[in-house]
C-alpha positions in Angstrom: 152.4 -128.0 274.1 150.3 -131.0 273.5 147.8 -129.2 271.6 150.8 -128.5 269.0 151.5 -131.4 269.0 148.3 -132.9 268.0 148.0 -129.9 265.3 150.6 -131.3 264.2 150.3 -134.9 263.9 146.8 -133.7 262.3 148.1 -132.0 259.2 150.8 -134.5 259.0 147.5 -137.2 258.8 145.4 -135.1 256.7 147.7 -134.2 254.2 147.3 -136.8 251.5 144.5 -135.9 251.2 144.7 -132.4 250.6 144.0 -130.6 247.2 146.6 -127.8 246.9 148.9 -126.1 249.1 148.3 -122.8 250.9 148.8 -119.4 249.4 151.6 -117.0 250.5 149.6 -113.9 249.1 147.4 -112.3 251.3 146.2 -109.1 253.5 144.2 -110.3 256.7 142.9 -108.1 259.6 142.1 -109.1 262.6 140.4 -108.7 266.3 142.0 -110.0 269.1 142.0 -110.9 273.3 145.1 -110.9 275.1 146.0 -112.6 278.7 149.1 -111.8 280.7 149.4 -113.8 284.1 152.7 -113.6 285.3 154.1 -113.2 288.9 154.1 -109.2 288.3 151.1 -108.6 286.9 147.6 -109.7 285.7 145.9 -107.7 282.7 144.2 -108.6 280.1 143.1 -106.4 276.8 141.8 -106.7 273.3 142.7 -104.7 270.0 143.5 -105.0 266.3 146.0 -106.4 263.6 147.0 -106.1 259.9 148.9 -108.2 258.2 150.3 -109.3 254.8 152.3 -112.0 252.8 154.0 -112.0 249.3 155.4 -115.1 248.1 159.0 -114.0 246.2 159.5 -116.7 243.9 158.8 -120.4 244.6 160.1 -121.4 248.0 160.4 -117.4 249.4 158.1 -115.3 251.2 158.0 -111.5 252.8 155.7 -110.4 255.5 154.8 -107.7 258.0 152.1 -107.8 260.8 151.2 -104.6 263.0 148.9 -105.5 266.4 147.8 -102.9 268.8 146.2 -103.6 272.4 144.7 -101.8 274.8 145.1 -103.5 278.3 144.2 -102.8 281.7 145.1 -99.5 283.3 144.9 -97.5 280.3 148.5 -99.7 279.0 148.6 -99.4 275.1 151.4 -102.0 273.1 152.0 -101.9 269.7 154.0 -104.8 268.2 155.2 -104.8 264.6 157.2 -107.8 263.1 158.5 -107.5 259.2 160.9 -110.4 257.8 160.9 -113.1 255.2 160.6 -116.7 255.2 161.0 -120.2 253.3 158.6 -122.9 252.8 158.8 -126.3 250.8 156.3 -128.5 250.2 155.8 -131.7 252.1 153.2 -133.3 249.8 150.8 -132.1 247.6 149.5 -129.7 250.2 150.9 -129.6 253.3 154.2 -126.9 253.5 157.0 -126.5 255.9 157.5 -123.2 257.0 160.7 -121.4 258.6 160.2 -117.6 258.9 162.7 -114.8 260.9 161.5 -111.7 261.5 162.5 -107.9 263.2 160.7 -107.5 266.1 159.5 -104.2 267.7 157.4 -103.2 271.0 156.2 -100.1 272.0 154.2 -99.9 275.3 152.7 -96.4 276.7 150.8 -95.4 279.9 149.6 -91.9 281.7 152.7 -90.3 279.5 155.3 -93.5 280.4 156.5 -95.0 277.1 159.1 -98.0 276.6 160.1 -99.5 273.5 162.4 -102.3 272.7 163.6 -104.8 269.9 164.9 -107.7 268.9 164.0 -110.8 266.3 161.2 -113.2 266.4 161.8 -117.2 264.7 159.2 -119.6 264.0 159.0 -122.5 262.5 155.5 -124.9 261.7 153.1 -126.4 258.9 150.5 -124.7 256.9 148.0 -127.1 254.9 144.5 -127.4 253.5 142.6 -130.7 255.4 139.9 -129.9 252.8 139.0 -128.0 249.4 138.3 -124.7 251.9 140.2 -125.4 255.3 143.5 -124.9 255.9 145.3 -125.3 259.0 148.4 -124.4 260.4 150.6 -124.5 263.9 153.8 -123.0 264.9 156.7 -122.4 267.6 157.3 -119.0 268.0 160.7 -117.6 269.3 160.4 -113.5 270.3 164.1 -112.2 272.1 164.0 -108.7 272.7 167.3 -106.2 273.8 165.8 -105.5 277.1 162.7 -107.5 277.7 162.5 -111.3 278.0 162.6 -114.0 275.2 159.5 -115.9 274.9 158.7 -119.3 273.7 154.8 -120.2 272.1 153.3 -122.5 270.1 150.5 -121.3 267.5 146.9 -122.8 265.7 145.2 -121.5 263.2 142.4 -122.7 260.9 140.6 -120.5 257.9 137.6 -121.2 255.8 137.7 -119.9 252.6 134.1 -118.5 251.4 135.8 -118.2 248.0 139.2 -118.3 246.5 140.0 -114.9 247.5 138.3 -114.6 250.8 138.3 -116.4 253.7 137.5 -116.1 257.9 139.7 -117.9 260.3 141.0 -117.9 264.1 144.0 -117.9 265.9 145.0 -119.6 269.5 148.2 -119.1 270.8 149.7 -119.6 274.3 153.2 -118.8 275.9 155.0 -118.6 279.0 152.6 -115.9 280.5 150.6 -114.9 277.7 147.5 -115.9 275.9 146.2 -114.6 272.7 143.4 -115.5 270.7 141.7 -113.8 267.9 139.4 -113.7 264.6 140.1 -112.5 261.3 139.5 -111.8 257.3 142.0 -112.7 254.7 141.7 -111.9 251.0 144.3 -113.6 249.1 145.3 -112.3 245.5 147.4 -115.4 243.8 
């Protein structure tokens, strides 16, 4: 929690002096390690995710996101989140961000499957701290029918290369999961 916080506070200090604010219109992909350590189980795993944004007017935005992991033991989730969101500017560059989403998870083992869904919340800044950086950080809120809800906090920073592509990574840390990951985005404003 203190890392978000400082995220925080850092885009809130950087932002004057920001160029533009960040683009809603995007397709990224993506590699990523996940951690669970809870009092049931320890497994970690790695996979892949997709992902895409389409601002909708000047404060609106759609997106959708589809990761898939392979754990330990031959366990396979796939999680797929699709909603819309608002964001307002807070200066120049530096945006507010509210987004609600429908959540589903599918998990499968040795011909055992389970699937569940619910909504996922979250709310944080996205910014650029320079001409090519842009940061963000967010609380996430997951509540699923059967499974538990799940509060984390999110990072992110990208580089853009050029106006349309950029490389970036992602940390995020909950109850009894960490995630952490790489990734390409090519926006198309």
């Amino acid at each position: 929690m203190i890392r978000s916080i400082t995220a925080v506070a850092l885009l809130a200090f950087v932002a004057p002096a920001m160029a533009d604010g960040p683009s809603y219109n995007y397709i990224e992909g993506s590699y990523q390690r996940i951690d669970i350590d809870d009092s049931f189980v320890d497994v970690d795993g790695d996979g892949f995710g997709i992902a895409g944004s389409f601002e909708v007017g000047d404060v609106w935005h759609v997106f959708a996101s589809f990761d898939s992991t392979e754990l330990d033991f031959d366990v396979d989730i796939d999680e797929l989140l699709v909603g819309g969101g608002f964001h307002t500017a807070l200066s120049n560059n530096l945006d507010f961000v509210a987004e609600l989403a429908y959540a589903r998870f599918d998990a499968s083992t040795q011909g055992f499957s389970f699937d569940d869904d619910g909504y996922s919340a979250s709310l944080g800044l996205r910014g650029l701290a320079a001409d090519r950086i842009e940061l963000a950080a967010f609380v996430d809120y997951v509540d699923l029918d059967s499974l538990n809800d799940d509060t984390s906090v999110r990072g992110e920073a990208w580089y853009k290369f050029t106006d349309s592509v950029a490389i970036g990574f992602e940390v995020g840390a909950g109850d009894d999961v960490r995630n952490y990951g790489i990734g390409a985005r090519v926006f198309f404003d």
